[in-house]
C-alpha positions as CSV (number, residue, x, y, z in Angstrom):
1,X,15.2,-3.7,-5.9
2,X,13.5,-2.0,-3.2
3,X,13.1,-3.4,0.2
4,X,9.7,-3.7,1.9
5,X,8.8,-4.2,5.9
6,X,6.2,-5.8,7.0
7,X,4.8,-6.7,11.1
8,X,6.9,-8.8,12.9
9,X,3.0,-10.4,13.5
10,X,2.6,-10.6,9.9
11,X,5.9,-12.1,9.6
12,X,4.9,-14.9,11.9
13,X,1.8,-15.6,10.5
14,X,3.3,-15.9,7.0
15,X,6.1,-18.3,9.0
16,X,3.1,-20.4,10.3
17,X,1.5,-20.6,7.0
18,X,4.0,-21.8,5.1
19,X,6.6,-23.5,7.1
20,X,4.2,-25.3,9.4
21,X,1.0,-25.3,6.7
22,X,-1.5,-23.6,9.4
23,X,-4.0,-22.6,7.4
24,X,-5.9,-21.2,10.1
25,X,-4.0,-17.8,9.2
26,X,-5.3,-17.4,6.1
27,X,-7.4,-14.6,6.1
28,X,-5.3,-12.5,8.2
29,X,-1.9,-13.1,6.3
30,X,-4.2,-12.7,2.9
31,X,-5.6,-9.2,4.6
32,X,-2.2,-7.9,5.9
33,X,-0.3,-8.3,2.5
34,X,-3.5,-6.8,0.9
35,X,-3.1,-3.4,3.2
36,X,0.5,-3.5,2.7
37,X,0.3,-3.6,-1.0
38,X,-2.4,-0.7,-0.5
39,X,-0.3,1.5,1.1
40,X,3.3,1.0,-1.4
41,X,0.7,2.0,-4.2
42,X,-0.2,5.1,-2.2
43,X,3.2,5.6,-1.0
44,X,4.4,5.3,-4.9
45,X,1.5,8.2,-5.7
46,X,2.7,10.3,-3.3
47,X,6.2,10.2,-4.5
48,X,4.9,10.4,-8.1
49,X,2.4,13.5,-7.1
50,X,5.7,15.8,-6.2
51,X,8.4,14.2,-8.4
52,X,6.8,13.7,-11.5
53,X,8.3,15.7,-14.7
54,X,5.5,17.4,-16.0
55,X,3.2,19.1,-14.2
56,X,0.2,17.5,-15.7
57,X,2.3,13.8,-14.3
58,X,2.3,15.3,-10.5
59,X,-1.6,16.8,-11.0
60,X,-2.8,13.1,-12.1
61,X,-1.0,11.5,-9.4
62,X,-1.8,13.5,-6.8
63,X,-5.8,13.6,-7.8
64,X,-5.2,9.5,-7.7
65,X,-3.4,9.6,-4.4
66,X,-6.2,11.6,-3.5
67,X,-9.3,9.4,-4.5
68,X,-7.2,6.2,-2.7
69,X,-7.1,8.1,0.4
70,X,-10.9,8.8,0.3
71,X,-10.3,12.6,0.6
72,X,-13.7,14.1,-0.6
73,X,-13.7,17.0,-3.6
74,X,-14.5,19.4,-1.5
75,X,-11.6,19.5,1.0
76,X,-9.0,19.4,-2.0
77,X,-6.9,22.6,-3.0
């Protein structure tokens, strides 16, 4: 299993959320895991894009990395 890092701000709030039940930090904890979930899936593309084992494997990856990262048609090779 792969080990993630997160914020040591993230950390905290996710400390005061559950150990203390401050539920004012809701939205930011919910938010912070979202974008850190966001960028292992485009991290896993990436890796996917240039180690796939067909080519057509890396070409679909990489065209998915792509459309995640909001790179328009047009500036793609």
């Amino acid at each position: 299993m792969k080990n993630v890092q997160i914020s040591q701000e993230l950390f905290m709030k996710l400390l005061r959320y559950h150990l203390l039940d401050d539920d004012s930090c809701t939205e930011d904890v919910k938010k912070g895991l979202e974008q850190k979930m966001d960028t292992m899936v485009e991290r896993e593309l990436y890796t996917k894009s240039k180690t796939a084992p067909t080519e057509e494997e890396r070409e679909k990856a990489r065209q998915e990395y792509l459309d995640r990262r909001g790179i328009q048609a047009d500036f793609r090779w």
